[in-house]
C-alpha positions in Angstrom: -40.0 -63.3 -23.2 -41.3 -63.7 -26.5 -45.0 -64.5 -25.6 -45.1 -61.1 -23.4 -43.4 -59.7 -27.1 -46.7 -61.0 -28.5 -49.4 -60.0 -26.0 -47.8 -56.4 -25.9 -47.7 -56.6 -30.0 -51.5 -57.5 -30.0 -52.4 -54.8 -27.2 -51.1 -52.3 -29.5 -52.7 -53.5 -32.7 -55.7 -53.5 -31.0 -55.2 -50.1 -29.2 -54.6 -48.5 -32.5 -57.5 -50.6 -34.7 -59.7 -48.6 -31.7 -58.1 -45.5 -32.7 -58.5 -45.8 -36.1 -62.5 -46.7 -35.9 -63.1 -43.8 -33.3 -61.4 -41.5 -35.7 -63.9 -42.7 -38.6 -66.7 -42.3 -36.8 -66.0 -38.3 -36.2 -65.9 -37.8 -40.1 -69.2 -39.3 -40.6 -72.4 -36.7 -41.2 -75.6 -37.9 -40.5 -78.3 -38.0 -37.7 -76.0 -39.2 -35.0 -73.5 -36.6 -33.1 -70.5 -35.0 -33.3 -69.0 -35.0 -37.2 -68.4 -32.1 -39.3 -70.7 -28.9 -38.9 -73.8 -29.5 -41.5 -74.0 -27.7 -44.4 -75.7 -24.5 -45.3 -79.2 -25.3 -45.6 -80.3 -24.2 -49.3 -84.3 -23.7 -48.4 -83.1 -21.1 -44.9 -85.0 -17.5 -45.3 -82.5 -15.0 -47.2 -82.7 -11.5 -45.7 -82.5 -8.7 -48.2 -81.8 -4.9 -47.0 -81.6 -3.7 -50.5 -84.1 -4.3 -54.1 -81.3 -5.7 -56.1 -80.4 -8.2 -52.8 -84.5 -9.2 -52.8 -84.6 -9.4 -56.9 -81.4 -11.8 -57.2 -82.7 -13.8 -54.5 -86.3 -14.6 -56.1 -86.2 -18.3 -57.3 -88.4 -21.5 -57.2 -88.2 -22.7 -53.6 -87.1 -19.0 -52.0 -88.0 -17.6 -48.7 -87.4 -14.0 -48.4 -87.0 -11.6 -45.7 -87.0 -8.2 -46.2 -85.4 -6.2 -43.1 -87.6 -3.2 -42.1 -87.4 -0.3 -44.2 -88.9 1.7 -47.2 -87.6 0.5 -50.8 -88.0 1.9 -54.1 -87.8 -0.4 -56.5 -87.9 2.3 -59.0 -84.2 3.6 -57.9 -82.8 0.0 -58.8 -85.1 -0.2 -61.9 -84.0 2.7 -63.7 -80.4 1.6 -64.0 -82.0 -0.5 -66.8 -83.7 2.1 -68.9 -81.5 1.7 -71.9 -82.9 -1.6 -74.1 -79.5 -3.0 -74.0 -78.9 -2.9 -70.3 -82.1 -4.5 -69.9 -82.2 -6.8 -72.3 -78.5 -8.6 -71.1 -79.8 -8.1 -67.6 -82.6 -10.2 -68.3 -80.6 -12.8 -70.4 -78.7 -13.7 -67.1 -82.4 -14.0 -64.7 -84.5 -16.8 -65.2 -87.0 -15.9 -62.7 -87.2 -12.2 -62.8 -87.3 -9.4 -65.6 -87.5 -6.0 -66.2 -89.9 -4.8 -68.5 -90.1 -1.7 -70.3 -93.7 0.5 -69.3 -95.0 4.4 -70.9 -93.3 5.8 -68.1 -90.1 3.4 -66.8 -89.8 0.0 -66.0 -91.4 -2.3 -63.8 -90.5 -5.9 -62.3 -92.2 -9.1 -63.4 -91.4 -12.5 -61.6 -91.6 -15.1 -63.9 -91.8 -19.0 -63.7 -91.5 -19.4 -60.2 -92.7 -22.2 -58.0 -92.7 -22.1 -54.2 -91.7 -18.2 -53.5 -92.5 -16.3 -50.1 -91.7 -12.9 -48.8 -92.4 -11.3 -46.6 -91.7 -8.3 -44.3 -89.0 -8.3 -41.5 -91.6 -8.2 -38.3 -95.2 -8.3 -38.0 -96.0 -4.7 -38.2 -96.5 -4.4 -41.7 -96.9 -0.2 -41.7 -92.3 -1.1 -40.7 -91.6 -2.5 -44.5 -92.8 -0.6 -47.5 -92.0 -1.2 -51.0 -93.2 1.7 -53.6 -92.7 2.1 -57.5 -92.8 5.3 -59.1 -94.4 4.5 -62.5 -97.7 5.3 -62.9 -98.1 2.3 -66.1 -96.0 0.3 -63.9 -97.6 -2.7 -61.5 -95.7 -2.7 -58.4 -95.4 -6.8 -58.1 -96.1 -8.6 -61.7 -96.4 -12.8 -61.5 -96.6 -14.3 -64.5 -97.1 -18.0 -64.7 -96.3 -18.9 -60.7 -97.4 -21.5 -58.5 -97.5 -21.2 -54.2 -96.5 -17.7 -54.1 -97.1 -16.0 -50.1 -96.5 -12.5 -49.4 -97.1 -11.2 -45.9 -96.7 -8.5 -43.7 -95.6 -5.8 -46.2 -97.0 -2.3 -47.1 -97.1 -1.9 -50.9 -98.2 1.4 -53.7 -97.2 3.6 -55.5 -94.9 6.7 -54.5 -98.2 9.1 -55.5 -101.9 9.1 -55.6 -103.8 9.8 -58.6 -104.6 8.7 -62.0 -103.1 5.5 -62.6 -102.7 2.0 -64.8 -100.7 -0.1 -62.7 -102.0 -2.2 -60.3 -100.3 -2.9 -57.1 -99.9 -6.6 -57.5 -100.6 -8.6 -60.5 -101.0 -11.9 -61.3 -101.6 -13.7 -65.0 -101.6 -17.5 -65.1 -100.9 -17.7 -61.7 -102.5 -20.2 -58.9 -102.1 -21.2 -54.7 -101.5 -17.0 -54.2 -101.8 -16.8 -50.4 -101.4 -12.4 -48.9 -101.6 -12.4 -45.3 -101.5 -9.1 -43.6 -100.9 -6.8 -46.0 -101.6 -3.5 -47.0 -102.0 -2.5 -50.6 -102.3 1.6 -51.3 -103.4 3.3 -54.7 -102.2 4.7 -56.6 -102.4 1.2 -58.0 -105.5 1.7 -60.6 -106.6 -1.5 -58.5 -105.2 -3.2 -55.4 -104.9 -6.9 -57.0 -105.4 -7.7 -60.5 -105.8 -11.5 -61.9 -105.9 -12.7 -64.9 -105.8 -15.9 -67.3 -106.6 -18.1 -65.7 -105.6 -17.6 -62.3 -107.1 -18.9 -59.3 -107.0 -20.2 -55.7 -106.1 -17.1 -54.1 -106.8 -16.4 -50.7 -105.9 -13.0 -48.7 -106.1 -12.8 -44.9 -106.0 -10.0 -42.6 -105.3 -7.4 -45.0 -106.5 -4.0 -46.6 -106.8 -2.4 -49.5 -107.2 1.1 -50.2 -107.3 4.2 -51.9 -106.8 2.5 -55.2 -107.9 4.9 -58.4 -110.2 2.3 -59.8 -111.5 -0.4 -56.7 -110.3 -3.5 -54.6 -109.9 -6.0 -57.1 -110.0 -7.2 -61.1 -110.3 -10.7 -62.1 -110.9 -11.3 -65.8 -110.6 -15.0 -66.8 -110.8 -16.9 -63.3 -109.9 -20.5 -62.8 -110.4 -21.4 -59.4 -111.4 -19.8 -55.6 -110.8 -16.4 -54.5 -111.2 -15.8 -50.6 -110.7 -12.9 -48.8 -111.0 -13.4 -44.5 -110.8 -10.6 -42.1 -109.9 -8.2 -44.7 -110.8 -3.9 -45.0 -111.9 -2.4 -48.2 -111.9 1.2 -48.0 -111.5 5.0 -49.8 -110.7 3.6 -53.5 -113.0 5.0 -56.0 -115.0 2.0 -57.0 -115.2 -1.5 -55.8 -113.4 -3.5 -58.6 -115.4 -6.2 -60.6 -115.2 -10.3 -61.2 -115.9 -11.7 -64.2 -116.8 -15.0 -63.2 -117.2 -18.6 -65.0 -118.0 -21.6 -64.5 -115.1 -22.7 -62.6 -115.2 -19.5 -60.2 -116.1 -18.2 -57.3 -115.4 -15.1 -54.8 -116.1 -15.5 -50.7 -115.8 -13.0 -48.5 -115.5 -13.8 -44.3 -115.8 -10.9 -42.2 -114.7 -8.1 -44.4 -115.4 -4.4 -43.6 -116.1 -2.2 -46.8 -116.5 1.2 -47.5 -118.8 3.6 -48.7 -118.0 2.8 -52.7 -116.7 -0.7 -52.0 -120.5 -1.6 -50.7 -122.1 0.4 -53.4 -120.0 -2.0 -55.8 -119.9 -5.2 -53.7 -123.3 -5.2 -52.0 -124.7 -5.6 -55.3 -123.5 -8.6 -56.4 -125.7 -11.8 -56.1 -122.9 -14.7 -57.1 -120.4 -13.5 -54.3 -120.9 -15.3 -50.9 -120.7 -13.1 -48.1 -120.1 -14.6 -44.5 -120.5 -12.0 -41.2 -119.4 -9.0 -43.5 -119.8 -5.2 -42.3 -120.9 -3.0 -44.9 -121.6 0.8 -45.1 -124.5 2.7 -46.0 -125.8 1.6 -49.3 -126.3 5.2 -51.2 -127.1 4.1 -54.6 -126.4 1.3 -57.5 -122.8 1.8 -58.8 -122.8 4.0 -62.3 -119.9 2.0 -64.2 -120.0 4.8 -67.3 -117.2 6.6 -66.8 -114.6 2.9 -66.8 -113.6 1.1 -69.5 -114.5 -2.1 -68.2 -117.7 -4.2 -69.5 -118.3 -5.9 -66.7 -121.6 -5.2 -64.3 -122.6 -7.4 -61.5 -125.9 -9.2 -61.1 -128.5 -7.0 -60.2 -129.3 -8.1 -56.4 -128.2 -7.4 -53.1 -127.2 -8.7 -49.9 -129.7 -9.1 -46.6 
């Protein structure tokens, strides 16, 4: 009687040191399965259907989406016109702020490493984001590394006479647009400065800008634009190049001023680009810009 008291006493010592090592296992996390659900990962896309949801979301490491839709970010903006309300609004962002222009305010990300957004489906015409200031850049970088923006539609609410551009960037580098579509009024489409460089734009257009395509002052690095349209902006733009510079462009298409601008320039590399009728050499009098390219042209 008292060895079966023993064996039954082990059995359940044994049953329950099962039980016990079964139920330890569950609690683990890891790359085996079963356990707790994972947690939230940090780096998963955020998707924004307002400008204050997309502006408190920007941060080093940030993947955006914005749902389809047209935003102004002039109707968020303007809540901050007062210099107090602005200035304790920026006081709690580290990587956005709102700056004061002649005519309202516009946005400037700041500091950021690792950003993307983009639009909420391919069809870029479906998300639009406008500003109403005419002094006012629509995007501003300043001092960012690996930024992408793709599939958005991006200008200003009305044509015409202009000094923002629609996207600018000032010590910035790694920019990478793909399928875009940048409107004037912007005075240009994409304005570097500062030392920015290694950008590279894919499958998109710019147009109808007040002034041209694009205005690099100060490069440091690559610019490349593939599969991109040029069209109906008043000028072409200009690039004031140095030593470490250089502008490609793969299989662009450009308009009637963009070739009279672009056509003429001899330290721009051109691969399988259409081009319109050349009409005349570009008469740069009536800008306020110093900068002429090389007297040349392109076979």
């Amino acid at each position: 009687m008292k060895m079966r008291n023993v064996f039954w006493r082990s059995a359940l010592i044994l049953i329950l040191a099962l039980a016990l090592a079964a139920f330890a296992g569950c609690g683990q996390t890891g790359s085996g399965e079963g356990g707790d659900d994972p947690a939230p990962d940090s780096n998963a896309p955020v998707h924004v259907d307002s400008v204050e949801a997309l502006i408190e979301a920007i941060k080093p490491g940030a993947e955006i989406v914005i749902e389809p839709g047209k935003y102004n970010l002039t109707h968020f903006l303007n809540d901050f016109s007062d210099s107090k309300d602005r200035d304790e609004w920026n006081q709690t962002h580290d990587y956005a702020r709102i700056d004061e222009v002649f005519d309202g305010q516009e946005l400037c990300i700041v500091n950021v490493k690792g950003l993307k957004i983009s639009g909420g489906d391919d069809d870029r015409a479906n998300t639009e984001l406008v500003t109403e200031p005419r002094y006012a850049d629509l995007f501003e970088f300043r001092h960012c590394e690996n930024i992408e923006l793709e599939n958005l539609t991006m200008g200003h609410t009305d044509t015409g006479e202009c000094v923002g551009n629609v996207l600018d960037f000032a010590t910035c580098t790694d920019v990478n647009l793909r399928n875009m579509d940048l409107y004037g009024c912007g005075v240009f489409g994409i304005g570097c400065t500062d030392g920015t460089g290694n950008v590279y734009v894919f499958d998109s257009t710019i147009r109808d800008c007040s002034y041209g395509t694009l205005a690099v002052d100060e490069p440091d690095g690559e610019f490349v634009f593939t599969d991109c349209k040029f069209t109906g902006s008043d000028w072409g733009g200009y690039f004031n190049y140095t030593d470490n510079s250089d502008l490609t462009f793969k299989g662009c298409t450009f308009g009637d001023n963009e070739t009279n601008c672009w056509y003429f320039d001899e330290r721009a590399k051109f691969e399988d680009c259409t081009w319109a009728e050349v009409t005349e050499y570009p008469d740069y009098s009536e800008y306020d810009y110093d900068v002429e390219p090389d007297d040349g042209g392109q076979g």
